[in-house]
C-alpha positions as CSV (number, residue, x, y, z in Angstrom):
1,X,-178.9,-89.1,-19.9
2,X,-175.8,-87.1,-19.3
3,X,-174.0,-87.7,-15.8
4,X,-170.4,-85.9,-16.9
5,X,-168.7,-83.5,-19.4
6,X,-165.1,-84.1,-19.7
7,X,-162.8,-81.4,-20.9
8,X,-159.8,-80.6,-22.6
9,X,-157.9,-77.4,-21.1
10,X,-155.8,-75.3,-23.9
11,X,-158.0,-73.5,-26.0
12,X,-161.0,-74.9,-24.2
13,X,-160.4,-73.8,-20.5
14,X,-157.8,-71.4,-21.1
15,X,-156.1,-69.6,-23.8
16,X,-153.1,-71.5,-25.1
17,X,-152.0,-67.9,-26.4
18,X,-152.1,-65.9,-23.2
19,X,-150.0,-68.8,-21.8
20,X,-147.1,-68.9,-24.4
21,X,-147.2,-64.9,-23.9
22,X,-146.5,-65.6,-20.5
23,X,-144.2,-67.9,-21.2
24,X,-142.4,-65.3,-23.6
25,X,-142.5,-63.2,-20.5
26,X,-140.8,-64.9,-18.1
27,X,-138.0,-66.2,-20.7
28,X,-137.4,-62.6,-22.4
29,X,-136.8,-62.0,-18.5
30,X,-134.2,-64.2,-17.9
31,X,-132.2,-63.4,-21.7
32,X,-132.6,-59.9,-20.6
33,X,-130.8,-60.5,-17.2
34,X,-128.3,-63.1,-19.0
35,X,-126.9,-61.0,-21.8
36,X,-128.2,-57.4,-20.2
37,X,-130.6,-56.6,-22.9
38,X,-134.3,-54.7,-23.0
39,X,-136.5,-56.8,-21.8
40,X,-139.3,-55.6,-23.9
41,X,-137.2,-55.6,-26.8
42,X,-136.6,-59.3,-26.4
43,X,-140.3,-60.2,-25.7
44,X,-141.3,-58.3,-29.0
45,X,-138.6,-60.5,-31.3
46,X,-139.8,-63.9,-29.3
47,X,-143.4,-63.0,-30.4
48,X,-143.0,-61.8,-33.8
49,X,-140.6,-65.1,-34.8
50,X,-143.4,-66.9,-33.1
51,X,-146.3,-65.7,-35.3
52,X,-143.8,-66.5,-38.5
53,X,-143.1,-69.8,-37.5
54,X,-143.1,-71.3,-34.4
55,X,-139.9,-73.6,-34.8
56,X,-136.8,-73.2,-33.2
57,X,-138.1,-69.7,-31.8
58,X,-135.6,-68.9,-29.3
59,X,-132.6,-69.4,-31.3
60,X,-134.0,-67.3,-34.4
61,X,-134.2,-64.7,-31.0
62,X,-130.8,-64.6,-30.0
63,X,-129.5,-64.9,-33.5
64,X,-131.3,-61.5,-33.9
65,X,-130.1,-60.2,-30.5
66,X,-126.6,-61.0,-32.3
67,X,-125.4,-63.0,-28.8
68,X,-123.3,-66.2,-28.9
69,X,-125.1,-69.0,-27.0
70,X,-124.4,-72.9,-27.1
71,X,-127.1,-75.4,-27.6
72,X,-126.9,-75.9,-23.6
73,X,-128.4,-72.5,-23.3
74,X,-131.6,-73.2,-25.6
75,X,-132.5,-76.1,-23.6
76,X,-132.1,-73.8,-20.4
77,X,-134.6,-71.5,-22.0
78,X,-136.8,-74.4,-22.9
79,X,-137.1,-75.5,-19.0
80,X,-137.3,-72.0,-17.9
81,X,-140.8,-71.8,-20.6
82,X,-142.0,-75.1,-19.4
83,X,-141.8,-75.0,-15.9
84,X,-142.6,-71.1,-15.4
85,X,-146.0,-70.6,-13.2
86,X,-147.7,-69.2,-15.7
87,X,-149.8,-65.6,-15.3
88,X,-153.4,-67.2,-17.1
89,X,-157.1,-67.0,-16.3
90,X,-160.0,-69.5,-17.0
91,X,-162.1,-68.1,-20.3
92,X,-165.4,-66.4,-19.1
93,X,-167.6,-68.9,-20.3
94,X,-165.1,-71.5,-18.9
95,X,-166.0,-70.5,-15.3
96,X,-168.9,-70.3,-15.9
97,X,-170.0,-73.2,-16.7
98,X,-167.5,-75.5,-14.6
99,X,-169.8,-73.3,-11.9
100,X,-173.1,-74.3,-13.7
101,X,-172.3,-77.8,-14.1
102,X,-170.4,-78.4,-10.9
103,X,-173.8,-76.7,-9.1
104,X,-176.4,-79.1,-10.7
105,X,-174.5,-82.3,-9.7
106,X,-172.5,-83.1,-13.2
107,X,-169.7,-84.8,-12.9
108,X,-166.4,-82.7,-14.0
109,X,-163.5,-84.1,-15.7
110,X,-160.3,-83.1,-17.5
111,X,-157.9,-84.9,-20.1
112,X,-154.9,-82.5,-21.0
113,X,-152.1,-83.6,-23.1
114,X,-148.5,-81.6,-22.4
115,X,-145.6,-81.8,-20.6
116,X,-146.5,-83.1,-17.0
117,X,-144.9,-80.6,-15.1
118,X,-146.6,-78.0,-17.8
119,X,-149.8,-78.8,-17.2
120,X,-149.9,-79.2,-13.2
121,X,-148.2,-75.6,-13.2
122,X,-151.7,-74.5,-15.2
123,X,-153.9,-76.3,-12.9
124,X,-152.5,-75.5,-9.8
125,X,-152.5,-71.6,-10.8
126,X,-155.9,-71.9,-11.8
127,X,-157.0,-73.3,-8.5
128,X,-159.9,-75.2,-10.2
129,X,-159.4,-79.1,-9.2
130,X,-162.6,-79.1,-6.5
131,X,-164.6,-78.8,-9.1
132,X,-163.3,-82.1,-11.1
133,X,-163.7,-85.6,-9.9
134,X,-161.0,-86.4,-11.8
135,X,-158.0,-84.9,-14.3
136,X,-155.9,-86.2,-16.2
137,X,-152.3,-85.8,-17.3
138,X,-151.8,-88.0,-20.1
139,X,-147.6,-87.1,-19.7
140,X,-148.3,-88.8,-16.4
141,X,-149.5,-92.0,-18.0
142,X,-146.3,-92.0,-20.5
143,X,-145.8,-89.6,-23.9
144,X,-147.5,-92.5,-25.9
145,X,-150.6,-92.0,-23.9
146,X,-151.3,-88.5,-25.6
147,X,-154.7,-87.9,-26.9
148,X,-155.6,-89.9,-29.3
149,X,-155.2,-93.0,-27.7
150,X,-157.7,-94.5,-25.7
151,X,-155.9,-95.1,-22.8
152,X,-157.1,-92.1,-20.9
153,X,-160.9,-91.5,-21.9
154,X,-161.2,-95.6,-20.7
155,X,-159.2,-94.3,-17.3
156,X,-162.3,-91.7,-16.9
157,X,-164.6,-93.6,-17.7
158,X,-163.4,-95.9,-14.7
159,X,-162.9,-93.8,-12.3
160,X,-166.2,-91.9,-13.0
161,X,-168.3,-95.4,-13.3
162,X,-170.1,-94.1,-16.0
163,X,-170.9,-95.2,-19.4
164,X,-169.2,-94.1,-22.5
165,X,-172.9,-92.4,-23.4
166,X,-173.3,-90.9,-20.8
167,X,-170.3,-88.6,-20.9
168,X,-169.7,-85.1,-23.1
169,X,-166.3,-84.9,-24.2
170,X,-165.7,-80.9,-25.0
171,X,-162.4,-80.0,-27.2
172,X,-160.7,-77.9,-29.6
173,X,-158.3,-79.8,-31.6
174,X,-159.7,-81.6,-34.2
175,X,-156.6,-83.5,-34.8
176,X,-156.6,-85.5,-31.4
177,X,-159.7,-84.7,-29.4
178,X,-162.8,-86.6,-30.5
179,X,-161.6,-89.3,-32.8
180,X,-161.2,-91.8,-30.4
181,X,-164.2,-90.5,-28.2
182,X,-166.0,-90.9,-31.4
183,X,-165.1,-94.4,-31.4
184,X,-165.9,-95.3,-27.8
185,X,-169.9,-93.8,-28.0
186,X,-169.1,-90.5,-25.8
187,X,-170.9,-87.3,-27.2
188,X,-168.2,-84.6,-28.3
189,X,-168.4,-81.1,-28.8
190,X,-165.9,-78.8,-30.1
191,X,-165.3,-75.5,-28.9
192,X,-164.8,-73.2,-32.0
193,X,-162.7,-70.1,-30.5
194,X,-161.5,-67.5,-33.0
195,X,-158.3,-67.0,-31.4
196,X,-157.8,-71.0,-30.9
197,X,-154.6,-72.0,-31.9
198,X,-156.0,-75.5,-33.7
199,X,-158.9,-73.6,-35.0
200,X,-158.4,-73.7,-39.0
201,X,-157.3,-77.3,-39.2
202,X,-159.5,-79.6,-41.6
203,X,-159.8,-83.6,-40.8
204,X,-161.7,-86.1,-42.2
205,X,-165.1,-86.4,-40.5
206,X,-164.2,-89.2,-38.4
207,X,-161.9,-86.6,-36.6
208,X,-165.0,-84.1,-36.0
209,X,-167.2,-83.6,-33.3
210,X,-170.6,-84.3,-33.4
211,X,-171.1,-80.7,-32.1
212,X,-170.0,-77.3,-32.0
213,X,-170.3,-74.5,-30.4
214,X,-169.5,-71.0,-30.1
215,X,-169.5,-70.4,-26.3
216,X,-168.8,-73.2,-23.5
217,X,-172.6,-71.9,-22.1
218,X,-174.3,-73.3,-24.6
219,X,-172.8,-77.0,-23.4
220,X,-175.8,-76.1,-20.9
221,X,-177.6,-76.1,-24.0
222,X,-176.0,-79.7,-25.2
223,X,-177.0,-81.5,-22.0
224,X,-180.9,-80.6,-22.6
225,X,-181.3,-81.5,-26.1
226,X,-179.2,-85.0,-25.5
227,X,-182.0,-85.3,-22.4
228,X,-184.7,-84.5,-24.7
229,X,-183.4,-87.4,-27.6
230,X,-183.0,-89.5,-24.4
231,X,-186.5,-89.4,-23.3
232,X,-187.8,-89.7,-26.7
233,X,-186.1,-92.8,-27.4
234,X,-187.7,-94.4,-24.4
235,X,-190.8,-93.2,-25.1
236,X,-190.4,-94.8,-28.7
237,X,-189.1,-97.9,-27.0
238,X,-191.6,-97.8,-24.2
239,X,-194.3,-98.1,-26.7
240,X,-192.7,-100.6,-28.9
């Protein structure tokens, strides 16, 4: 029986996209009032060096802007991106069902990997953490607790007192997300977004999720048919 769903937040709460835009925003801001340039002009460069690569974007800027900077100046722009309160929403179907869940008693959890400081900026603009019982910053735990160790799924599975089985874990990145939850007996799910920014990578199967979906409502969906297999398999062993 399921008694949590645990999820990842870029590209599965929130667009990773709309944040780096907003990010672009707030940097093209400050270049603009540093070297008195358009604005606009700026953001446009940022975001089209961006979708070429997405390396070493803000020098290939200001090497375009034609404006002498020192390696001082890139880290400065760095911060300013990383620590900015970002201007992002939850996806409809993210609210949604946090709401659903949340109402019917399932426990609510998130493991996010990014910068600390990053991350906390996201949640506290989203104004979402009544709903969790718990989140989780692996930064906070030390850069070589990212996703895929274990170190964080076992932390939620603590603080929760829950079983490994008895927890969804619901993700986008197929390079990090459900490996290890794989390993440890959680369900995973993978929310398949078409503007996700790990959408198109390919893994061995032991990297997959056991299920995917389309829309975060259908997790709804998930819960029941794990509920149904559940009650089957005690019937079976009820009877054996």
């Amino acid at each position: 029986m399921i008694k949590a769903v645990i999820f990842d937040l870029d590209d599965t709460l929130i667009s990773e996209k709309e944040y780096i835009r907003s990010g672009f925003k707030v940097v093209s801001d400050k270049i603009s009032s540093d070297f008195n340039l358009d604005a606009k002009y700026i953001y446009e460069i940022i975001y089209s060096e961006f979708e070429v690569d997405s390396k070493n974007v803000f020098n290939r800027t200001l090497d375009k802007l034609e404006v002498e900077y020192e390696i001082e100046y890139i880290k400065e722009l760095i911060n300013t991106y990383r620590n900015h309160m970002p201007n992002i929403k939850l996806y409809d179907d993210a609210k949604y069902i946090i709401e659903k869940l949340y109402s019917k008693g399932i426990k609510l959890g998130i493991i996010t990997d990014g910068y600390a400081v990053t991350q906390r900026n996201k949640l506290n603009v989203l104004n979402i953490e009544k709903y969790f019982e718990y989140i989780i910053v692996t930064d906070e735990l030390g850069r070589e607790y990212w996703k895929p160790h274990k170190k964080s799924y076992e932390l939620m599975k603590l603080k929760l007192n829950l079983d490994y089985e008895e927890m969804i874990y619901v993700g986008d990145n197929i390079s990090k997300d459900f490996v290890t939850a794989n390993k440890l007996g959680m369900h995973t799910v993978m929310i398949n977004r078409e503007d996700g920014v790990y959408s198109n990578l390919k893994f061995e199967n032991e990297y997959k999720a056991k299920m995917e979906v389309m829309d975060l409502k259908d997790i709804s969906r998930v819960i029941d048919t794990l509920g149904e297999k559940f009650n089957e398999e005690n019937i079976i062993c009820n009877y054996s």
